[in-house]
NULUM-456186 format. One record per residue: x, y, z of N, C-alpha, C in turn. Coordinates in steps of 0.1 Angstrom, whole numbers, plus 2048, in hexadecimal, padded with zeros to 3 digits. Layout:
! residues N
XYZXYZXYZ
...
! end
This chain:
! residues 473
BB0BE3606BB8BED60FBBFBF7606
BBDC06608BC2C0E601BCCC0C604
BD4C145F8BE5C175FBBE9C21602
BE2C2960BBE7C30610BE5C2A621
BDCC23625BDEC1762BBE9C0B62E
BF0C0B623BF9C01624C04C09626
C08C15622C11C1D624C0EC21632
C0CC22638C0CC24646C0CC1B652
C08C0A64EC0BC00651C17BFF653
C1CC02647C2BBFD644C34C0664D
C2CC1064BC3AC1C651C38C1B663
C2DC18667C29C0F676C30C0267D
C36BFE66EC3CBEE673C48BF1672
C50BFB66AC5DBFB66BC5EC07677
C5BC0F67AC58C1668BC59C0D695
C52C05695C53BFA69FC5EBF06A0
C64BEC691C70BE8691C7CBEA695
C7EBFE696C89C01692C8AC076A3
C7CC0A6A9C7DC0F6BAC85C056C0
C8AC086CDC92C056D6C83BF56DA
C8ABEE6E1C7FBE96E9C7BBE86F8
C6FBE46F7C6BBEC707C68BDC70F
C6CBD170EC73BCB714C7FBC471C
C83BC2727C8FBC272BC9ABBA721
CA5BBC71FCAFBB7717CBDBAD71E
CC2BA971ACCCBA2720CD5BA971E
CDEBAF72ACECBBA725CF6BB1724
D02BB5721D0FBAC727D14BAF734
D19BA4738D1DBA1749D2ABAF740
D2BBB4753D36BC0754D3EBBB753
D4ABC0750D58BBF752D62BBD760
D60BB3763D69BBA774D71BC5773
D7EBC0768D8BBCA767D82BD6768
D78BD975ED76BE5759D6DBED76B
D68BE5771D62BEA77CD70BED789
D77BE1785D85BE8795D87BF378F
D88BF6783D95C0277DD84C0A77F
D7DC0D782D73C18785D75C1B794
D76C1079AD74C117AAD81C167AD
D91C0F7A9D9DC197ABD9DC247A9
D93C2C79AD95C38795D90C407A0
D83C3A7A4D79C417AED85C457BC
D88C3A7C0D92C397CBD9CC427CD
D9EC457C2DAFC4A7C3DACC557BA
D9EC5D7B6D99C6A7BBD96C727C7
D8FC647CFD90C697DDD9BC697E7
DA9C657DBDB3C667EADB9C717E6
DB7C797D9DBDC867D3DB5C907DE
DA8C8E7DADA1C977DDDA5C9C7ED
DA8C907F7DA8C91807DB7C96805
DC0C947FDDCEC99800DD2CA67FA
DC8CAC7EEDC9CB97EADC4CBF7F9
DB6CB8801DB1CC780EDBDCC2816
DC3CBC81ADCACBC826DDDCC381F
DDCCC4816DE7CCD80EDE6CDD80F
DD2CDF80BDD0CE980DDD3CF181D
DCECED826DD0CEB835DDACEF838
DE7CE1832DF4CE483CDFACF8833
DF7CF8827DFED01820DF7D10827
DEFD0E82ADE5D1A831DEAD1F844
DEBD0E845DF1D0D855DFFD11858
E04D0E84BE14D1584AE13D2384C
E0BD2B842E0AD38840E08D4184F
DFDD36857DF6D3D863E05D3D86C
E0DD3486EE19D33877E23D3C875
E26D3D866E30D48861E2DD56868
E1DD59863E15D6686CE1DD6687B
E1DD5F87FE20D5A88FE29D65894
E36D5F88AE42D6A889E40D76882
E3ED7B87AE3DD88872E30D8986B
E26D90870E27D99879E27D9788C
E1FD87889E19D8889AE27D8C8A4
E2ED838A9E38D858B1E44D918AB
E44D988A2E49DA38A0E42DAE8A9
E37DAE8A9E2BDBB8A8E2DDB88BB
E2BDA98C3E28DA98CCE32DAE8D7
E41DA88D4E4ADAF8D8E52DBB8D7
E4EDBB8C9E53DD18C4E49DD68CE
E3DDD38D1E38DDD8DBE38DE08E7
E41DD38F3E3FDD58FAE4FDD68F8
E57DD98F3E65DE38F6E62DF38F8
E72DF58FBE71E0A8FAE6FE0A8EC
E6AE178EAE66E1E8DAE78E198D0
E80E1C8D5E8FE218D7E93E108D0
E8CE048CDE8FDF68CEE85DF28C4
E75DF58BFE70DEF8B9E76DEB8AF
E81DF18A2E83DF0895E8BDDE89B
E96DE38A4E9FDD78A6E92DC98AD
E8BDCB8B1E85DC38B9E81DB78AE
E76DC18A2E6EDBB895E79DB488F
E8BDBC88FE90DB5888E90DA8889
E94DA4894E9BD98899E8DD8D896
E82D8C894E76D87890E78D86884
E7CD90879E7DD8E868E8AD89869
E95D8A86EE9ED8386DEA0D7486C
E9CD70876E97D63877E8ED5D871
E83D63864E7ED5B85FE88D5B84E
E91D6684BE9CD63844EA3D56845
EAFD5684FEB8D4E855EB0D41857
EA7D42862EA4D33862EA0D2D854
E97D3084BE9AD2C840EA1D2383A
EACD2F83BEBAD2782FEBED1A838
EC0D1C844EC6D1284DEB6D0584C
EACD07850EA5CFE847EA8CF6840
EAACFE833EA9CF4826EB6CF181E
EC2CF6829ED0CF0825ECFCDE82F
ECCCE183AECCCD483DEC7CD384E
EC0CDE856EB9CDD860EADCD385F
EA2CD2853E97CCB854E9FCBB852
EAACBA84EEADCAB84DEB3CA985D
EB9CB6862EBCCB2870EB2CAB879
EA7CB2879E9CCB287FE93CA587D
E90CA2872E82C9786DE8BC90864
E96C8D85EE9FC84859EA1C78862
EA1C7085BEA4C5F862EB4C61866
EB7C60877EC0C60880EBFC5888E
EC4C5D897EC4C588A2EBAC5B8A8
EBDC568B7EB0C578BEEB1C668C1
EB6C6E8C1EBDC7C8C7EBCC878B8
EC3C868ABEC4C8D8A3EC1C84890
EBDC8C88DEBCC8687DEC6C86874
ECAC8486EED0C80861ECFC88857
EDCC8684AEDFC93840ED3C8B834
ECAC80837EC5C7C829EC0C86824
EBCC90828EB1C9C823EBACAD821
EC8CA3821ECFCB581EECFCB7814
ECDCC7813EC4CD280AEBCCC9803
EB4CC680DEA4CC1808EA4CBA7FE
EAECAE7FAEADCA27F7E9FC9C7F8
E9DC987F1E8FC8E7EEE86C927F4
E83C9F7F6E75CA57FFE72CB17F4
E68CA47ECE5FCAB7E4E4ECA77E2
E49CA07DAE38CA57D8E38C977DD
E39C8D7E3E3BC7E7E7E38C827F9
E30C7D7FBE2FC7C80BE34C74814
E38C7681CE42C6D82BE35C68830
E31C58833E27C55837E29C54846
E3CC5684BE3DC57856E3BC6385F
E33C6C859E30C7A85EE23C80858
E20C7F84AE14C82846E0FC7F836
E07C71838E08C6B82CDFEC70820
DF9C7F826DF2C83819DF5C8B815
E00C9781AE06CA3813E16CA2810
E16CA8807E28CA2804E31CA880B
E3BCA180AE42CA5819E49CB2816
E46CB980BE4CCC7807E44CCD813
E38CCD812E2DCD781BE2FCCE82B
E34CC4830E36CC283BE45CCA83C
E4BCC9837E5ACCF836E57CE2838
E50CE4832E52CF4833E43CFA83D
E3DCED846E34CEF84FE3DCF2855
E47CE7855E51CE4867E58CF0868
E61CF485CE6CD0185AE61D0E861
E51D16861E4BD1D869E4ED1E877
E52D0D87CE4FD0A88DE61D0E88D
E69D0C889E74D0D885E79D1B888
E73D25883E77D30881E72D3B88C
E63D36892E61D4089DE62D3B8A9
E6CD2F8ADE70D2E8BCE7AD318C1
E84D348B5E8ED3D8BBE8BD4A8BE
E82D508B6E7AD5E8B6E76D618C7
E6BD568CBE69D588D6E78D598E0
E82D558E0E8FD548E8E94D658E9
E8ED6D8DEE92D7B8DCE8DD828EC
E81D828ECE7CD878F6E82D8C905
E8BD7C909E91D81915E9FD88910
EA5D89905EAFD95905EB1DA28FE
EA3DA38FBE9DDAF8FCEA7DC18FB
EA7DC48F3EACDD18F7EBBDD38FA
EC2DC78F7ED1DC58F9ED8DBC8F7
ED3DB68EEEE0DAB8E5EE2DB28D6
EEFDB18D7EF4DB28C7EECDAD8BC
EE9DB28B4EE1DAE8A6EE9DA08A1
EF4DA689EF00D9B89AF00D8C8A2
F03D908ADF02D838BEEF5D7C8B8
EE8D828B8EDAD7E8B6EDBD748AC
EE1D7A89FEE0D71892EEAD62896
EF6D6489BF00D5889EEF5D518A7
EF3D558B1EEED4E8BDEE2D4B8BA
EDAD4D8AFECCD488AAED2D3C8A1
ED6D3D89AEDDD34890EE2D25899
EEDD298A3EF2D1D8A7EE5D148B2
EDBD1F8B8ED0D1A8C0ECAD0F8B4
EC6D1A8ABEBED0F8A3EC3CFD8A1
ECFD0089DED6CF489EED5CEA8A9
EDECEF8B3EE1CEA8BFED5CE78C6
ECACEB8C9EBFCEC8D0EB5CE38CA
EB0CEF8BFEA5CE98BAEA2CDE8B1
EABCDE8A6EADCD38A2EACCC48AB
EAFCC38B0EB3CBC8B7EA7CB28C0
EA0CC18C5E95CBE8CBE87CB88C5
E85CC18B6E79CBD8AFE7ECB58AC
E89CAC8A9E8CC9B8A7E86C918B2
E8DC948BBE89C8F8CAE79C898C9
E74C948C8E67C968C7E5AC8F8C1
E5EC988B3E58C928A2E60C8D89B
E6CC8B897E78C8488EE71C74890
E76C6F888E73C63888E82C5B88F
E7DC5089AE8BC4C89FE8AC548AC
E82C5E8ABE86C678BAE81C5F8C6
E89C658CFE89C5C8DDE7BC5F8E3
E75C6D8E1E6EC718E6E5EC718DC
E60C698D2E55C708CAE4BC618CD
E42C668CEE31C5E8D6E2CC598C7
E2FC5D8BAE27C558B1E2FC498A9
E3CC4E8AAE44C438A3E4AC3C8B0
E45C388BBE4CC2C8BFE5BC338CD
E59C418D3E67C458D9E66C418E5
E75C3B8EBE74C388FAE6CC3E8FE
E6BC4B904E61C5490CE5BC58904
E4EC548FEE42C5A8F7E3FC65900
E44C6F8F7E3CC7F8FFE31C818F7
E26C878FCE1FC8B8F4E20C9E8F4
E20CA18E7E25CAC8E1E22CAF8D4
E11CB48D8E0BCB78C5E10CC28BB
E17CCD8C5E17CD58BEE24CDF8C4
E2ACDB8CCE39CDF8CDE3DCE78DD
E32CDF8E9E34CE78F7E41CDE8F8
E47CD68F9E56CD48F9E5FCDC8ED
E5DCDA8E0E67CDB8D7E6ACEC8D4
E5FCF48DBE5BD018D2E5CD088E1
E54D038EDE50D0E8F3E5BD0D901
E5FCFF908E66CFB90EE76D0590D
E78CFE903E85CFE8FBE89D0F8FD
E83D158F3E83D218F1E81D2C904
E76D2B907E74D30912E7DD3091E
E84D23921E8CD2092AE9CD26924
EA1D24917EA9D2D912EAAD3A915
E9CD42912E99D4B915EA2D4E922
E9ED4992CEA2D4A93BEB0D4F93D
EB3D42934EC3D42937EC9D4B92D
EC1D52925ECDD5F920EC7D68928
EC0D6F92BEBBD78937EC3D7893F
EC8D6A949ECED6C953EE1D74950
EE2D65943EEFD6A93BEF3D74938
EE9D7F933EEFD8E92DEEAD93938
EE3D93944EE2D9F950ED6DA794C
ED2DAF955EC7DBB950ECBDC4945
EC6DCA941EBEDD793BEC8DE0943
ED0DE893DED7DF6946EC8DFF94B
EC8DFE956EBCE0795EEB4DFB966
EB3DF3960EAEDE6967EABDE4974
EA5DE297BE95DE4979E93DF5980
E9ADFA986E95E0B98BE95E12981
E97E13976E8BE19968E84E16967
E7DE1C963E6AE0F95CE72E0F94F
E6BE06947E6CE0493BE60DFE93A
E53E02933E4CE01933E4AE01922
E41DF5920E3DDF1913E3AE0090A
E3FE038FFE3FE128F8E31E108F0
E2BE028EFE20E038E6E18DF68E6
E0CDF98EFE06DEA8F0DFDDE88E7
DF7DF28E2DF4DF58D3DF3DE88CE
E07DE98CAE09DDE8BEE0ADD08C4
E0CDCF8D3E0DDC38D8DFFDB98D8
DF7DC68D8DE5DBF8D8DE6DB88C8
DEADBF8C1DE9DBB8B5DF0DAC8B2
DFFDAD8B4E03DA38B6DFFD988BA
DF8D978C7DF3D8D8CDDE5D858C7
DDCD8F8BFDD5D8A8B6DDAD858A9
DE5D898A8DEAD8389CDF2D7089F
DEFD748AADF9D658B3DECD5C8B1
DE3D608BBDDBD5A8BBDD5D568B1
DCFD608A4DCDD58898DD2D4C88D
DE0D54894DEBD4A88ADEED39898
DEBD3B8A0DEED2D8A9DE5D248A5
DDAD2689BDD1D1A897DDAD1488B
DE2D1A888DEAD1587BDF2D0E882
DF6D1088AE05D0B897DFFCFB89E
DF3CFC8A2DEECF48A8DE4CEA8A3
DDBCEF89DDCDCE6892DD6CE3885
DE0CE9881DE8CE1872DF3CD8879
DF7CDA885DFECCC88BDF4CBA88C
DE9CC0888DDECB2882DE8CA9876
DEBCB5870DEFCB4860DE5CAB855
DDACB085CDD0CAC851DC2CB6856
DBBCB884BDAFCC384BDA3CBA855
DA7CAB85DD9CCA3863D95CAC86E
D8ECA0873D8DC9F881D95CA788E
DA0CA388ADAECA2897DB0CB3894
DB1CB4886DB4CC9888DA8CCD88D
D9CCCA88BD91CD1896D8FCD38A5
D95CC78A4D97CC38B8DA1CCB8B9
DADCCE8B4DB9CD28B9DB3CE78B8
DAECE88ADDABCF98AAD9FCFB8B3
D97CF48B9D8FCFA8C4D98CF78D1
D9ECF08D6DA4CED8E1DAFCFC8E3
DB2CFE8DBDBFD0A8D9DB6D178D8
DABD188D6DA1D268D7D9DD268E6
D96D1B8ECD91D188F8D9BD1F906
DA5D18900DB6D16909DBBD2990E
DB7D2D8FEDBFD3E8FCDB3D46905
DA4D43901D9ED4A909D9BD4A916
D9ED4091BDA1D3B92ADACD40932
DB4D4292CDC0D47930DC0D54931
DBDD5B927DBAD6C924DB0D6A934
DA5D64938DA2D6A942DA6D65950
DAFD5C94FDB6D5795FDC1D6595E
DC7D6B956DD2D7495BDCAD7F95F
DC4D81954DBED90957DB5D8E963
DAED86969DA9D87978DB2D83982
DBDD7D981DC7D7F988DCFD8E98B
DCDD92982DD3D9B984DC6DA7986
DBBDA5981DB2DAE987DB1DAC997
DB1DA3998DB8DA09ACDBFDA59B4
DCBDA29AADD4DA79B3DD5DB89B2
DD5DC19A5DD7DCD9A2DCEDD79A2
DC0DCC9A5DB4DD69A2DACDD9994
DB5DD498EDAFDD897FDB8DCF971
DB1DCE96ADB4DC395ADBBDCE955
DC7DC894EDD2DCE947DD0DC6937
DD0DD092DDD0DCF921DDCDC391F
DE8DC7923DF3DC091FDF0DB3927
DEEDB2931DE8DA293BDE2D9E934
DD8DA192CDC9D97927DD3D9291A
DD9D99914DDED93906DEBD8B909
DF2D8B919DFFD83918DF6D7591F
DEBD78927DE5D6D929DE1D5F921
DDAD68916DD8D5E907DE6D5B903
DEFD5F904DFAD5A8F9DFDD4F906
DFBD4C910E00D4591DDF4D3D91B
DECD3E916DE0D30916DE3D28904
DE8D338FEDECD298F1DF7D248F7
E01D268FBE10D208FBE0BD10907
E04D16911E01D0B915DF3CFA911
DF2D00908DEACFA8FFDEFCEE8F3
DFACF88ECE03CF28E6E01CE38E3
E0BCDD8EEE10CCD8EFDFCCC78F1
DF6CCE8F9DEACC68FADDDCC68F0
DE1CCD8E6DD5CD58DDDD1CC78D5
DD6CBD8D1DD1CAF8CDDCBCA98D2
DD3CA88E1DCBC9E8E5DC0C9D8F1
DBECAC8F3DB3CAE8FFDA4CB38FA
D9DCB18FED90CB68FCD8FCC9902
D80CCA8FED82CD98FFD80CDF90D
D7CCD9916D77CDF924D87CD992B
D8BCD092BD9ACD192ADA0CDA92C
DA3CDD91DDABCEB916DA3CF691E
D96CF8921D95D03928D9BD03934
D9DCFC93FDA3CF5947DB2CF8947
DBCCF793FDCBCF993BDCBD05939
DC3D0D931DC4D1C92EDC2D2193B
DB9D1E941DB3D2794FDC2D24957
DC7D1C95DDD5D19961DDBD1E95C
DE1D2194EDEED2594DDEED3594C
DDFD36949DDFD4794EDE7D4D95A
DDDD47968DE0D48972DF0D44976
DF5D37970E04D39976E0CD3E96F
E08D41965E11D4C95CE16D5A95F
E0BD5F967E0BD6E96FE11D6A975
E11D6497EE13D5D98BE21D5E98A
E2CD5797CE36D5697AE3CD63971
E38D7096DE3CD7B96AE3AD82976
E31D8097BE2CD8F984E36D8A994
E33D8199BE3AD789A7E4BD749A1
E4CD6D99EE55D6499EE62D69997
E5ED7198FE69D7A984E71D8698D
E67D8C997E67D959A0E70D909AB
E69D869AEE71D829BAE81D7C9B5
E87D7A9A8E92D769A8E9AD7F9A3
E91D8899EE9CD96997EA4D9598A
EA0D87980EA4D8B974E95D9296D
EA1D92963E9AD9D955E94D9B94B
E8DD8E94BE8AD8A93BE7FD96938
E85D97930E80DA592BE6FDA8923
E6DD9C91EE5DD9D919E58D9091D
E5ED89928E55D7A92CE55D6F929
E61D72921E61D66916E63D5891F
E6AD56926E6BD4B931E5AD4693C
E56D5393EE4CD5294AE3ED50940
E40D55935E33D4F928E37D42924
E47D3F91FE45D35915E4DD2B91D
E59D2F91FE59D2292CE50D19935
E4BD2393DE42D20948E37D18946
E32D1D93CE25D1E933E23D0F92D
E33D0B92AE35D0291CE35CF7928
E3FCF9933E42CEB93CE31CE6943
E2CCF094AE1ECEB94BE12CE893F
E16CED935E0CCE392AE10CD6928
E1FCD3928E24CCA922E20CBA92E
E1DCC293CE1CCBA94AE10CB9946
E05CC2944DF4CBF947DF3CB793B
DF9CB592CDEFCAF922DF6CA0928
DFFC9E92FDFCC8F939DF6C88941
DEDC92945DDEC9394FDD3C8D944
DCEC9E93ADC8C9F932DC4C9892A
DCCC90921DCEC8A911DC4C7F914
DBCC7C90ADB2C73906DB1C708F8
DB4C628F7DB1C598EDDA7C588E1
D9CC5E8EBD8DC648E3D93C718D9
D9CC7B8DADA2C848D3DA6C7F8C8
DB4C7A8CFDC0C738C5DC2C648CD
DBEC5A8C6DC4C4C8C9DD1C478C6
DDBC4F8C9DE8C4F8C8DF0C458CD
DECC408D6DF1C338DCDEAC298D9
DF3C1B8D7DE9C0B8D2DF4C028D3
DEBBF28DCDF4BE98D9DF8BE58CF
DFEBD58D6E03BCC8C5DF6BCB8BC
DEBBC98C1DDDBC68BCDD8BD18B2
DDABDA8B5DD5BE78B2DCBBEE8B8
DC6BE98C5DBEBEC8CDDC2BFB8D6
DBBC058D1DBFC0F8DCDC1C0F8EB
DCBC198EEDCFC198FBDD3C28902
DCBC25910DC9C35918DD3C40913
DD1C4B913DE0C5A90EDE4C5A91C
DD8C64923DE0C6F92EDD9C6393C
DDFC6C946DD7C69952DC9C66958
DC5C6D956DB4C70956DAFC6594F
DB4C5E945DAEC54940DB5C44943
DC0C4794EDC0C3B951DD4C34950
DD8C40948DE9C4093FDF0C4994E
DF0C45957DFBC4B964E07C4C961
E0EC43956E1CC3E950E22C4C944
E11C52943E19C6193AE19C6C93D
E18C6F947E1DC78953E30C77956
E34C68957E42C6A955E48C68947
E40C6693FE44C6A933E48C7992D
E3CC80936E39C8C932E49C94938
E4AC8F943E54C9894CE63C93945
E65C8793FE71C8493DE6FC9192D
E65C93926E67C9691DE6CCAB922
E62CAE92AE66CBA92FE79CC0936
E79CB193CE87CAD942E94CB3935
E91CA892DE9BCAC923E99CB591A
E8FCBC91AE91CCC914E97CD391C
E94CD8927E98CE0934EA3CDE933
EABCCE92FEB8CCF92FEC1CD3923
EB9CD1919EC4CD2911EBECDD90A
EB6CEA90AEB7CFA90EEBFCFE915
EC4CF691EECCCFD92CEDAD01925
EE2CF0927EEDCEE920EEECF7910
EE3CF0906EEACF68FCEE8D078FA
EE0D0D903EE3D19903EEFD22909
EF0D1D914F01D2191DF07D1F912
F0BD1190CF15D13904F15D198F6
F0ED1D8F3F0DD298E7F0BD368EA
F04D3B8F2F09D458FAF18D498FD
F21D40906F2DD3F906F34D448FD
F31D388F0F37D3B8E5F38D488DE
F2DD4A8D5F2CD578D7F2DD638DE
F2FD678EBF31D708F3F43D728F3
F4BD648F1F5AD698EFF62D678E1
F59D658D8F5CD6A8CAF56D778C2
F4CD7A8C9F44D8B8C3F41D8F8CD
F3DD8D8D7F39D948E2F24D928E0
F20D938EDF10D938EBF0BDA08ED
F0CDA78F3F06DB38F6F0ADBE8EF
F02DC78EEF05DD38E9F0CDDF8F3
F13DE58F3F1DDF08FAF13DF8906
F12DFB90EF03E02917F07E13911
F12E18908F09E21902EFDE1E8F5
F04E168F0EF8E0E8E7EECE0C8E8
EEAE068F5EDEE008FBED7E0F901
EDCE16905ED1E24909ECEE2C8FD
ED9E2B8EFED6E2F8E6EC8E278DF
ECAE198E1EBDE138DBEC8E0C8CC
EBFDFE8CEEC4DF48C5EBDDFA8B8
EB1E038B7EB0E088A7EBBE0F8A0
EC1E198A6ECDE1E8A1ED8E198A4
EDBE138ACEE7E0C8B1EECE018AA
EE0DFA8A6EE0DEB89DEDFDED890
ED1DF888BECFDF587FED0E05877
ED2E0C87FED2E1A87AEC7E24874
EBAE1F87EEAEE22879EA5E27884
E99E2E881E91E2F88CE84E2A889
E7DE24893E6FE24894E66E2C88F
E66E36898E5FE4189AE66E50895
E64E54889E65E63889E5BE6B884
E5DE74892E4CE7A88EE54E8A88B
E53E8E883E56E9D879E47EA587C
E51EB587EE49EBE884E49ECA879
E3FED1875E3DEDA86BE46EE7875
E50EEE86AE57EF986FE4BF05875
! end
């Protein structure tokens, strides 16, 4: 055998020695420890991951509600005042997302969702004590209760807004800011506890004597406010010229605008009252689209009926009367439902500006009562009919076995739920408005002087105009 033979042999056997082998081997048994600590790691990426999108959500759904108030409900009501009122109108909208604020985050959100009574919350949360990146699992156990906290402060800030509406064109700027300030207090507070607070008498997920159901604020937001509404309309009187002037909307223009800005931003209002990016915000953001465009056409053929012809301003107060009445039911109804609730509150909505406003001869000056009152007590009545379990399974025994919502499925018992809950808004709007009104009216006075008021709250209040249109000499 040459040697170049053997050299190649050789260099063949250590090749073969030094390769991997190509039959199976015995590994070592896994590690348990080392496999839980993979399966936790795995785990508790996917609870980052579900709590970063439902963070993203509520912080987005915040944004869309803030819209609500400035620009939406600025734009919607500056337009349907005199020209002579827009500057003051928009104020009282930016004002209040100022003010309410501060009153927020000195110690309103601990009023509200702070551990208290069955009626009001507690100082644990004043100036936002321990509401930081840690979640309340009693309200929303995947985003921290910072972003539940400055969700709620949005709903906070534009229901007094809506209250502007009926006094319109003649309350003191000054009166506005007291009398928003102590409402907030006295009113609302009080109510979103009731409601959503934990302990509240009225709240349907933690356990309240009268489980109302209320997804998204047709008691706390639209009740409350709307029926206020009423009662300052009646309290400060008409409009000097009332009603044998027209005063006729100076720009529907911006009102159209507005109302699409409502409407876009009420998916933030209503699909982030889920408070998670699931299931339950999809159900709730189509129910609240279904609801607005059903409504947009019960007014406007109502009133194509009655007047002959569709009014630009009808079709757009129609939608904002199919979101408001949507509201409390946007959880927990399905969508032909919600078309159902919108088509109704179209129609009684007109029904209650155009008839009923007429026949009693007050002034609410942009509807605010006959939209959001009206609007709010019949949503808050039908999602007791409506509400289905298949939505939201909100109700369960000791077992954990689900149990019927509304009527329709079988729950007859939340219909007087629903009413006690409408009951004690109606009431305590009533009360705590009179008496802040009161108050106010004999330590500053409420109204502006009626040369004031023909001068126009832009100059009168703020020293400014709207409109100046400059002509070439």
């Amino acid at each position: 055998m040459s040697k170049r033979l053997i050299s190649w042999l050789s260099l063949s056997l250590l090749t073969l020695l030094l390769a991997p082998p190509l039959w199976p081997q015995n590994s070592p048994a896994p590690n348990p420890s080392d496999t839980n600590a993979r399966l936790a790691k795995l785990e508790q990426q996917a609870t980052d991951a579900k709590s970063s999108a439902d963070n993203a959500w509520m912080l987005t759904s915040s944004a869309l509600v803030l819209m609500m108030t400035g620009p939406g409900l600025a734009l919607f009501y500056s337009g349907l005042v005199r020209k002579k009122n827009v500057l003051g109108t928009m104020m009282q909208s930016f004002a209040l997302m100022a003010v309410i604020t501060v009153l927020w985050g000195l110690f309103s959100f601990s009023l509200a969702f702070g551990s208290g009574n069955s009626f009001i919350g507690g100082l644990h949360h004043l100036f936002l004590r321990g509401v930081g990146a840690a979640p309340d699992p009693a309200y929303a156990g995947t985003i921290p209760l910072q972003t539940f906290m400055v969700y709620q402060l949005m709903f906070a800030i534009i229901t007094p807004g809506l209250i502007a509406g009926a006094f319109a064109e003649r309350m003191k700027f000054s009166a506005m800011l007291v009398f928003m300030i102590l409402w907030s207090i006295i009113v609302y507070d009080p109510m979103a506890h009731m409601v959503w607070g934990k302990g509240g008498v009225l709240n349907a997920s933690l356990g309240g004597r009268f489980p109302t159901l209320d997804f998204a604020g047709g008691t706390v937001v639209h009740i409350t406010s709307g029926v206020s509404a009423l009662v300052c309309a009646l309290y400060l009187g008409k409009r000097v010229g009332y009603p044998k002037e027209p005063m006729l909307p100076h720009s529907v223009v911006l009102s159209f605008i507005g109302a699409c800005l409502l409407w876009v931003g009420w998916f933030g209002f209503n699909a982030g009252s889920a408070l998670s990016s699931g299931s339950l915000a999809t159900s709730a953001f189509v129910a609240t689209h279904f609801a607005a465009a059903a409504a947009a056409i019960g007014w406007a053929g109502a009133e194509w009926l009655r007047n002959g012809k569709p009014s630009t301003l009808g079709a757009i107060s129609g939608a904002v009367a199919g979101l408001v009445a949507i509201t409390p039911a946007s959880g927990f109804v399905q969508p032909m439902p919600a078309l159902l609730i919108g088509l109704i509150a179209g129609v009684f909505c007109y029904w209650m500006v155009a008839r009923v406003k007429a026949m009693f001869g007050y002034d609410d000056s942009l509807d605010a009562f006959g939209v959001h009152g009206a609007g709010g007590t019949l949503g808050a009545l039908l999602t007791g009919v409506f509400a289905t379990s298949v939505v939201n399974p909100i109700f369960k025994d000791t077992q954990g076995n689900t149990l019927p919502s509304g009527l329709i499925e079988g729950n007859a018992h939340q219909l007087l739920n629903q009413f006690v809950g409408v009951v004690i808004s109606w009431a305590l709007a009533i009360v705590g408005t009179l008496v802040i009104l009161k108050i106010v009216d004999v330590t500053i006075g409420l109204r502006v002087t009626e040369a004031e008021e023909i001068q126009g709250l832009d100059l009168s209040q703020h020293g400014e105009e709207g409109y100046i249109f400059e002509t070439s000499a």
